[in-house]
ROZA-801220 format. One record per residue (C-alpha): residue in one letter; x, y, z. Coordinates in steps of 0.001 Angstrom, whole numbers, plus 524288, in hexadecimal, padded with zeros to 5 digits. Each point is the difference from the previous one (the first is absolute). Layout:
<sites>
aXYZ...
</sites>
This chain:
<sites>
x3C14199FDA8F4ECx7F4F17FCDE80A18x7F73C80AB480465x805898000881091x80EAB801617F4E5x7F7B980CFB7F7FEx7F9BF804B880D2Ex80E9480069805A2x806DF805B57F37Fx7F4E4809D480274x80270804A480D77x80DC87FE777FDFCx7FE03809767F543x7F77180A2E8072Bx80B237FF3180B36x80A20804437F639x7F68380B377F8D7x7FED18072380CDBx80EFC7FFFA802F7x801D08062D7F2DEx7F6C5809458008Dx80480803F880D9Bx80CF1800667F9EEx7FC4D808F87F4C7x7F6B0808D98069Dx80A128035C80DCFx80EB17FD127F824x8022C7F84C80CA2x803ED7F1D880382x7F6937F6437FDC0x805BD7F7A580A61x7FBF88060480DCAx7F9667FA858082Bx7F1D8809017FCE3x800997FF377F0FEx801B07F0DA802A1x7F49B7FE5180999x7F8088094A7F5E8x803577F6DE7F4E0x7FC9C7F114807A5x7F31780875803A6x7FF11804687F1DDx801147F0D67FC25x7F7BD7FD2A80C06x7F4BF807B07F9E1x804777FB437F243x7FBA47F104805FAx7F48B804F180564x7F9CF8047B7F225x802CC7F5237F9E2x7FA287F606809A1x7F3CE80A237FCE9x800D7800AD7F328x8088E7F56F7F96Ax804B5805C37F5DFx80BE07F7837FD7Fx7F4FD7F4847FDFAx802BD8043C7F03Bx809CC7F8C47FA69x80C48809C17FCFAx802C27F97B7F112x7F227803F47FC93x7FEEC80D4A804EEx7F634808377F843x7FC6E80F4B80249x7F6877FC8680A30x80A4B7FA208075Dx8095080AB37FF47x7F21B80812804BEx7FE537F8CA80CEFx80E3F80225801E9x7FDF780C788012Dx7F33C800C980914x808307F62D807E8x80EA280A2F8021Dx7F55080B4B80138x7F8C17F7DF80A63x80C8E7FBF380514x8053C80DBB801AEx7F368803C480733x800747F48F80B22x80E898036A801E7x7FC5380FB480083x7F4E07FC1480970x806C77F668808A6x80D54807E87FF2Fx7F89E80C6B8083Fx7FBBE7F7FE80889x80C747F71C80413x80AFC808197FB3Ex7FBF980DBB7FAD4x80EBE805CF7FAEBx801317FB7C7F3A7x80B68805507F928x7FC13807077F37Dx7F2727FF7D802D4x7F5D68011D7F475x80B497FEE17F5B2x804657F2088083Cx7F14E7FC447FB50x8008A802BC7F431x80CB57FB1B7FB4Ex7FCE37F3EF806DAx7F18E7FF817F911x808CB8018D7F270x80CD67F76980293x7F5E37F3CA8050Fx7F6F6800AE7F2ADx80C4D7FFA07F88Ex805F77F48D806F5x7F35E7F9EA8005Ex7FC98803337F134x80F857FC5B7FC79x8001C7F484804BCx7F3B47FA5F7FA0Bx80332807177F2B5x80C317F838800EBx7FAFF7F33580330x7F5B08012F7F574x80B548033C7F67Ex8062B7F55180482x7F53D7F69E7FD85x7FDB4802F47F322x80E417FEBF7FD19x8008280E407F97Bx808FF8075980D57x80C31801467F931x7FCD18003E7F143x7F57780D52804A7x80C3580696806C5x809C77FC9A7F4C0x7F9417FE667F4B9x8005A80E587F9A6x7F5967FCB27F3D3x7F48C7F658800CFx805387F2447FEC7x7FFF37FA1C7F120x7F63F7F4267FCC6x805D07F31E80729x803897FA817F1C9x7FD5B7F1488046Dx7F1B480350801B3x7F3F1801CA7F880x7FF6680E837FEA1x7F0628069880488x7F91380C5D7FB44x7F6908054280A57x7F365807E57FBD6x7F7EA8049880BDBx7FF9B80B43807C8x80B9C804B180626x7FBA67FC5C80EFBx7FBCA7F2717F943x80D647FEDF7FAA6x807AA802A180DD8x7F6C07F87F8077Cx803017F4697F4DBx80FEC8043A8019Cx7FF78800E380DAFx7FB057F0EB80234x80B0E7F75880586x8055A7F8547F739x7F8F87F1917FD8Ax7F658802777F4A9x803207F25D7FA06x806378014B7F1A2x809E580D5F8012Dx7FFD780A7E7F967x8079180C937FEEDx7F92880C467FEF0x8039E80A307F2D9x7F67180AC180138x7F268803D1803F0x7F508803DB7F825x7F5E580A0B80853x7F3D68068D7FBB4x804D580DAF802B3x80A18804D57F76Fx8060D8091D80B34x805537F49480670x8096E7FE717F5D7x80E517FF8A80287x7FD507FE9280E6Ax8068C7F28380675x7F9FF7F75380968x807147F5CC806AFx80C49800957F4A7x7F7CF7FE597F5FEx7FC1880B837F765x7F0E7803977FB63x8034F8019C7EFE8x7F3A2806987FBBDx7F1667FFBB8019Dx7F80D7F2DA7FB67x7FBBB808007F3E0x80CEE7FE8C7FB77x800997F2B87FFCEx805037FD397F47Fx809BF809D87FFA3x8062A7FB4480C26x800CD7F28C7FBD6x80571804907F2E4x80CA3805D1808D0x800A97F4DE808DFx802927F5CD7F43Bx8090380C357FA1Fx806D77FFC280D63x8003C7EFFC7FF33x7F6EC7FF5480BD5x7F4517F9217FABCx7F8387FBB880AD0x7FC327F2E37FFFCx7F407800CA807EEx7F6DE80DA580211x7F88B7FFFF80CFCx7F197807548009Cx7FEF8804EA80F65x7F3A98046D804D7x7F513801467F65Fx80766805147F498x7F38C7FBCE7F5D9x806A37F5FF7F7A8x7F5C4802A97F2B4x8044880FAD8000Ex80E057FABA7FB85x7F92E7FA277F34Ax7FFE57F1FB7FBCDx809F2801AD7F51Ex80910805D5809FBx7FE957F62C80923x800757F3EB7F4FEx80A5D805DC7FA46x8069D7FEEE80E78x7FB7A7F185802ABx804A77FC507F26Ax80E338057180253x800CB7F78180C60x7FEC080C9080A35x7F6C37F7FD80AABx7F53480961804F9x7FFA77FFAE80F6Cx7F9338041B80BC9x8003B7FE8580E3Dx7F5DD7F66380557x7F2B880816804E2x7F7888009280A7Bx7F55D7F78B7F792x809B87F6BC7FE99x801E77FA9480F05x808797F5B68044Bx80B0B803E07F630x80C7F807E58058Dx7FD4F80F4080090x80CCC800CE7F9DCx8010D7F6D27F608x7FF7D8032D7F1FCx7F5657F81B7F677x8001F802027F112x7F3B8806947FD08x7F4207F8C37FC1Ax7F8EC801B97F095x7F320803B48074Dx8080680BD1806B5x80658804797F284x7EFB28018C7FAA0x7F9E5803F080992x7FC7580D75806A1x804E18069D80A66x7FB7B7F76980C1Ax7F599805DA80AD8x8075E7FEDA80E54x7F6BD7FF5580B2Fx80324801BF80DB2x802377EFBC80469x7FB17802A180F2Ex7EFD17FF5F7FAD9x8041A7F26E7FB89x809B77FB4780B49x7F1818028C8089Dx7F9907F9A17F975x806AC7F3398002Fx809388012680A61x7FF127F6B480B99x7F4327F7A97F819x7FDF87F4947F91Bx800D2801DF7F151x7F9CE7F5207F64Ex80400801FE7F24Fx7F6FF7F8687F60Ex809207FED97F03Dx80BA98019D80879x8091E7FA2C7F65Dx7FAF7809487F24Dx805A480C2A7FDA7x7F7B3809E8807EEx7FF1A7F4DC80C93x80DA97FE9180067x8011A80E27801D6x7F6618017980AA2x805F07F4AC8076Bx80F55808987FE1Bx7FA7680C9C8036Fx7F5FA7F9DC80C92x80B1B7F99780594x807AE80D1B7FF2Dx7F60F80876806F1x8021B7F49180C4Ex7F2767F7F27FEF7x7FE6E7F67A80AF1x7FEFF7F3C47F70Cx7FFE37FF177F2D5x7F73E7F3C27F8F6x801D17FED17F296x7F5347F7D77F780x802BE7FAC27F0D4x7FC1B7F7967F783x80C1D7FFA27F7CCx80A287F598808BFx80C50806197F679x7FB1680FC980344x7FD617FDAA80D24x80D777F9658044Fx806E180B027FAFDx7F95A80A2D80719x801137FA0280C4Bx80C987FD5A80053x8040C80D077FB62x7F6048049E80B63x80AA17F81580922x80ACC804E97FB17x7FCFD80EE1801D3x7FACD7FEC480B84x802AC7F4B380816x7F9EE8029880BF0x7F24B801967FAD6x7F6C27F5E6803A6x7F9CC7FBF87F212x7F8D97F2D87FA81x7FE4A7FBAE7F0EFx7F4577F96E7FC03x7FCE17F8FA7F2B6x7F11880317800AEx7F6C0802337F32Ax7F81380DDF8023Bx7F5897F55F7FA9Cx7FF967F62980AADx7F7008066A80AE9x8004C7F61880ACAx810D1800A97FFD0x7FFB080F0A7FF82x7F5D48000E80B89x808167F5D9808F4x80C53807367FBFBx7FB3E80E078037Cx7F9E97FAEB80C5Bx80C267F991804D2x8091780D207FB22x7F61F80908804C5x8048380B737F6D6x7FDC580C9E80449x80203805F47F194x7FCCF7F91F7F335x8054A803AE7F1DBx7FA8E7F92A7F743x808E07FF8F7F3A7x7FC547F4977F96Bx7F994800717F173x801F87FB0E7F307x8030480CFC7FA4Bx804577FBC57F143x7F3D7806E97F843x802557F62A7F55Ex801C77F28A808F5x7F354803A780656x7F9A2803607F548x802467F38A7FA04x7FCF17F89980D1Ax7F536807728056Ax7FC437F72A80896x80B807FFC880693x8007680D90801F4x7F21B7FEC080535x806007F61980B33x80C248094780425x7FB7C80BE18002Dx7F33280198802B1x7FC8C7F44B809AAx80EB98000F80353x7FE5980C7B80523x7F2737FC91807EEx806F47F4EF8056Ax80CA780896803CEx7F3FD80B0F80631x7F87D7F61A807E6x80D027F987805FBx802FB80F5F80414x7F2F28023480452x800E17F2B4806F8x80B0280163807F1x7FE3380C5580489x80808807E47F5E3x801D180E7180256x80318803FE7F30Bx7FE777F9D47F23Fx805EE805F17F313x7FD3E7FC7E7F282x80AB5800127F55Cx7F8708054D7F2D8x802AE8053A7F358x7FD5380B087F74Dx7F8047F5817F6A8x7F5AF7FE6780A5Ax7FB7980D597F9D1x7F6777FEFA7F42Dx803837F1737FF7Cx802657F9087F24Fx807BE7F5D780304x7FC9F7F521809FAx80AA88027C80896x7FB4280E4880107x7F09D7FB068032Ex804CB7F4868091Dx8085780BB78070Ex7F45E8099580193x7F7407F4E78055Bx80A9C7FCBB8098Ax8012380ED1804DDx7F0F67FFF580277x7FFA77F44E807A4x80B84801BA80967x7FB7180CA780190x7F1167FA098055Dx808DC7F70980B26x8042580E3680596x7FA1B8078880BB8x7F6FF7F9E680944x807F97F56E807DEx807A17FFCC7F2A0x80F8D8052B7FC7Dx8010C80D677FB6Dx800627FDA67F111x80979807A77F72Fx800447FED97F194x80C2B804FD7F8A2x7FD39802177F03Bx80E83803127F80Ax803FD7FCBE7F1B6x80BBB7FA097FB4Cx80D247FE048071Dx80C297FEDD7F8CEx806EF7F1B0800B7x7F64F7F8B280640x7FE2C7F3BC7FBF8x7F9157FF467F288x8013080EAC7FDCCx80324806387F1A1x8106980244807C9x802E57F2E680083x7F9E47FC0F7F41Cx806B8809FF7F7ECx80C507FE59805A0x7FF627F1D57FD74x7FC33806027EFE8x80BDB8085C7FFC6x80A307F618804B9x7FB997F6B77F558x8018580A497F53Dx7F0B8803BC7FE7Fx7F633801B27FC97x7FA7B8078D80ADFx7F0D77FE237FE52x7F5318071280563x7F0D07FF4D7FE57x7FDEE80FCF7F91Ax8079380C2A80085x7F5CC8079E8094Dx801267F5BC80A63x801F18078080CD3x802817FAF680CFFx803368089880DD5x80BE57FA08805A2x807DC8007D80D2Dx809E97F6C9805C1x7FEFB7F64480804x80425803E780CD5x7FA1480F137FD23x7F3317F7AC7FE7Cx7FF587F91780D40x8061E8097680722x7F43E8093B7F9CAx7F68F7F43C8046Bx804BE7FF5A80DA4x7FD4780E23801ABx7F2D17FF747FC5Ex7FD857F5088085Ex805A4808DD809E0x7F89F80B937FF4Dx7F36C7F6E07FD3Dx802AA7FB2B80F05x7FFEB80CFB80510x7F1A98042B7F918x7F4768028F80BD9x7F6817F85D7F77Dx8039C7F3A17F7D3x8021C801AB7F2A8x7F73C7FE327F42Bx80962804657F5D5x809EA7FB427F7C6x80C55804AB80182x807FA803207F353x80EAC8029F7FF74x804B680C357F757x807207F9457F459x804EE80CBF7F975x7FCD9801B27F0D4x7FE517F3B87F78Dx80B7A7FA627FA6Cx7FD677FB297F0CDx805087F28D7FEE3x80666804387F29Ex80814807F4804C2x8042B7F87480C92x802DE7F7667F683x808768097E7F88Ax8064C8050580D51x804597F1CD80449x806087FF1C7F23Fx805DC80BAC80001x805007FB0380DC9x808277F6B37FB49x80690808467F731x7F9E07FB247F3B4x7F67F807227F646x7F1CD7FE157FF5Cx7FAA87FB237F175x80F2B7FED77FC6Dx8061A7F68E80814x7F2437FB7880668x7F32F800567F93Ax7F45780274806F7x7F32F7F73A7FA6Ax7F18A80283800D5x7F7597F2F380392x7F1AB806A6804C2x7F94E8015A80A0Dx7FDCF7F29C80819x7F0CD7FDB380679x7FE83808E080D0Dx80A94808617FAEDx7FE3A80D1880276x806B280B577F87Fx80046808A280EB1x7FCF87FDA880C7Bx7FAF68088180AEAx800157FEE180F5Cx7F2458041E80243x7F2997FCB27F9EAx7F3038079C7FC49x7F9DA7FDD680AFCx80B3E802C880B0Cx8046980EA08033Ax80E8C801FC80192x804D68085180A79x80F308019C803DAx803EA7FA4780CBEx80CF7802CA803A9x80CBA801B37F71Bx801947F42F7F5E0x7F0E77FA568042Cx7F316803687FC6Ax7F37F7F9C880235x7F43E7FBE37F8A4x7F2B3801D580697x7F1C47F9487F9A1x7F6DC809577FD53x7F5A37F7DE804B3x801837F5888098Ax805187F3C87F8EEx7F6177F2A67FDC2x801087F5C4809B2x8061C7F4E07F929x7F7DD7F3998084Dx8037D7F105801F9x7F8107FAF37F417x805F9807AA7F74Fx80C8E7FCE28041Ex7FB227F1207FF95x7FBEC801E27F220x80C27805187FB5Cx807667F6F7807BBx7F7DE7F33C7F86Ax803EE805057F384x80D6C8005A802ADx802707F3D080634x7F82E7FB2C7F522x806FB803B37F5C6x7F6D7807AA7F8B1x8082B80CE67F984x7F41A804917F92Ax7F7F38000F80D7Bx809418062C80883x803A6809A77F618x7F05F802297FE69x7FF2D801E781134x80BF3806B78023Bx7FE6E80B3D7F7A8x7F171801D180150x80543801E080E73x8099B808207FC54x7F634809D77F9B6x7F8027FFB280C5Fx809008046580866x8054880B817F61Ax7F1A58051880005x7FF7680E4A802BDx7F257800C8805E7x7FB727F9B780D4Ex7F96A7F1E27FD17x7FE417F22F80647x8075D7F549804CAx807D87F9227F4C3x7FA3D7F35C7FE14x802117F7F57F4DEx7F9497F38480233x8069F7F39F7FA47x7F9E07F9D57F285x7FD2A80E037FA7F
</sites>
């Protein structure tokens, strides 16, 4: 039905609510001449209102409390016009205040009736609510679901229209507070609290209702249900699912995903509020440098979700890259974008490319990041991600960037690999293309995120599937860990609330990681996972410690003071101001590399390194070529 079709159903409605509360209120005739006139000026008034206030602009089959609300405001409003105009044009109304007020009552019910009904009828459930004495059994062609999640989580989930891709029916609920026990929403009953877990899913297979899929809503923290618990799940074919996030745009809010490895490890996830973010890049022209690794590809998802202008996104890697642009095109079609195969290396493309994009926003992702590959190629890792980085910071500065972040790592603190030292360097010299004419720089230090690509996930995963061993450098090996899209949503927000700082930054922003994870017993936990026994079924073998490997890392160094600043970010300040790091020894370093010469660039870079980690004021780093 058309809205001028709801707008007449509505008048015709109030029309009929005023005859029968004249009717009800005087025991007369509804059918004189007066009550009549009364009722078309009833319905007259009825119009009026809703020409205001449209309230029948809400679709009837998805009427929701606040509907039913302005229903309300719009009789009472209704029933005040009429009272007004009604002493003014024809003052006798029969019955008087009780006319009003059964009219006020009779019109929200046939309002509120008829939506309730069409809703019912939408969601095909009208005639099995009125007949059906006892919640409906499982539909015994379908999979059969167990929901754990708060009980308005679970109705909201129940309430959904139907559509959510592979069907399930519904067999309990699981909530966090035992007194909801026993109650029903939407047919299907809430069998205990989630600490009795096991319990419940001892009588549902006693029953012969086994679900064949359990669904996590909200943030029900996947590690406080125990790896065992969960392997022992996974390994009897009960798929572990949740509905698709906010950190996970351009996927259906409804649809259900089978939850990732990195979600069943990892902590409780920090939620921010998204609108610091959506100002920051909405309406402007986003360039994204690594757009095709792990962490870029994220930015690019989660930019293009907050409604950036344009979206440019730079790699190296022609496989990587494809795939994150078209994905980009897929989820959101309407987004102006371009790819570009461009090396972070090659200055003169990334200048003509940022002057003819004219980004307002850099990221600049791209880094080798495997601590072993770079140690064994240092020069390479000399060429990425230090001069990379320069090259990536005078493009930004050149083309009249406003803002410039930096992608780092928690191993550009008390470097011993290369990759750590080449990642320091690079934070001190995007940081010198800031202020003055220059982008506002931000720097964004975090540790380890789980499943990128290279991470100890992946790896171990790949371990397990072929039988083991799992192997790992020593038992005390520690890492901090977060996932993927917890990590760049975490980086966005710093960005953010960088932006809004009166005076440009000149520290390092770090991302709270929660407590180190030892890599021993991740690896236990994702064997465990898949329902097998660590030592037993898969043994777990100690190789040593690899060069650069440290046992722990940390997020800020001697000579920085951290300082919290805001929930999930904190922020490392120097103590004294930091060495300027100047052309020739830039050159130097740069000689080496291209060179070839490991010993000499190892020699420069971390004599560099040591410089700018000095805790007391001193001059200029300058390490002059030769020495």
């Amino acid at each position: 039905m058309g809205r001028v079709g709801k707008i007449a159903t509505h008048v015709l409605l109030a029309f009929l609510a005023l005859l029968a509360a004249q009717t009800l209120a005087t025991g007369q005739s509804p059918f004189g001449v007066m009550p009549l006139a009364h009722a078309a000026l009833f319905a007259g008034c009825a119009l009026l209102v809703e020409l205001l206030f449209g309230v029948e602009r809400a679709p009837w089959r998805f009427v929701a409390a606040s509907d039913m609300l302005r229903l309300v405001r719009s009789a009472l409003l209704t029933v005040l016009t009429f009272a007004l105009v009604a002493r003014l044009v024809a003052p006798d109304l029969a019955g008087g205040l009780r006319t009003l007020g059964g009219a006020l009552v009779i019109l929200v019910a046939l309002l509120s009736g008829l939506r309730i009904g069409r809703r019912a009828l939408h969601e095909r459930v009208l005639f099995s609510s009125v007949l059906t004495l006892r919640p409906a059994p499982a539909h015994p062609a379908r999979p059969r679901l167990l929901i754990v999640g708060s009980a308005a989580e679970a109705e909201e989930f129940l309430r959904a229209p139907a559509g959510l891709g592979e069907r399930y029916s519904p067999v309990g609920i699981l909530t966090p507070e035992a007194r909801d026990t026993g109650d029903e929403l939407r047919g299907v009953c809430v069998l205990g609290s989630i600490d009795e877990f096991d319990t419940v899913l001892a009588q549902l297979r006693d029953g012969g209702l086994s679900p064949a899929a359990v669904l996590f809503l909200g943030e029900t923290p996947m590690p406080a249900f125990g790896a065992e618990r969960l392997g022992r799940l996974k390994s009897e074919g009960v798929r572990l699912l949740r509905q698709h996030g906010v950190v996970e745009m351009g996927h259906a809010g409804a649809a259900l995903r089978e939850i990732g490895l990195e979600e069943l490890l990892s902590r409780a996830p920090v939620r921010l509020d998204p609108e610091p973010v959506r100002a920051l890049v909405a309406g402007r022209r986003v360039l994204v440098t690594g757009a095709g690794g792990s962490i870029g590809s994220e930015l690019c998802r989660q930019i293009a979700a907050s409604g950036c202008a344009q979206l440019i996104l730079i790699d190296a890697a022609e496989a990587n890259l494809f795939h994150i642009d078209r994905e980009i095109g897929e989820a959101w079609p309407t987004l102006p974008r371009r790819e570009a195969l461009c090396d972070v290396r090659d200055a003169d493309r990334l200048n003509a490319l940022f002057a003819a994009e004219k980004p307002e926003i850099v990221f600049h992702a791209a880094a080798l990041k495997h601590v072993t590959l770079v140690e064994n190629h240092p020069c390479e890792g000399v060429r990425t991600n230090i001069l990379g980085s320069r090259n990536v910071a005078a493009a930004a500065r050149a083309c009249g960037a406003t803002h410039l972040a930096l992608i780092s790592t928690d191993k550009a603190v008390a470097p011993t690999s290369v990759m750590g030292a080449t990642k320091r360097v690079a934070e001190a010299v995007v940081r010198q293309q800031g202020g003055a004419g220059g982008p506002r720089v931000s720097v964004v230090r975090f540790g380890n995120v789980l499943g990128s690509a290279g991470s100890v996930v992946p790896i171990f995963q790949h371990q397990i599937a072929r039988g083991g061993p799992i192997t790992l450098t020593h038992a005390e090996v520690e890492r901090y860990f977060m996932t993927i899209p917890e990590a760049v949503q975490l980086v966005l927000r710093a960005v953010a609330l960088s932006a809004d700082d009166v005076a440009p930054p000149d520290s390092v922003l770090t991302l709270e990681m929660g407590e180190p994870v030892k890599i021993i017993e991740l690896a236990r936990r994702m064997i465990a996972l898949q329902g097998l026994v660590p030592e037993r079924d898969i043994a777990i073998r100690i190789t040593g410690l690899r060069p650069g490997e440290k046992l722990t890392e940390t997020l800020v160094d001697i000579n920085e003071i951290a300082a919290p600043k805001a929930p999930g970010i904190r922020q490392a300040t120097p103590a004294t101001p930091l060495p300027h790091v100047d052309d020739a020894t830039l050159a130097g370093l740069e000689a080496a590399a291209l060179a070839g010469d490991e010993t000499r660039v190892r020699t420069l870079l971390f004599a560099l390194v040591e410089r700018l980690r000095q805790t007391h004021p001193g001059q200029p780093v300058k390490v002059v070529a030769g020495v």
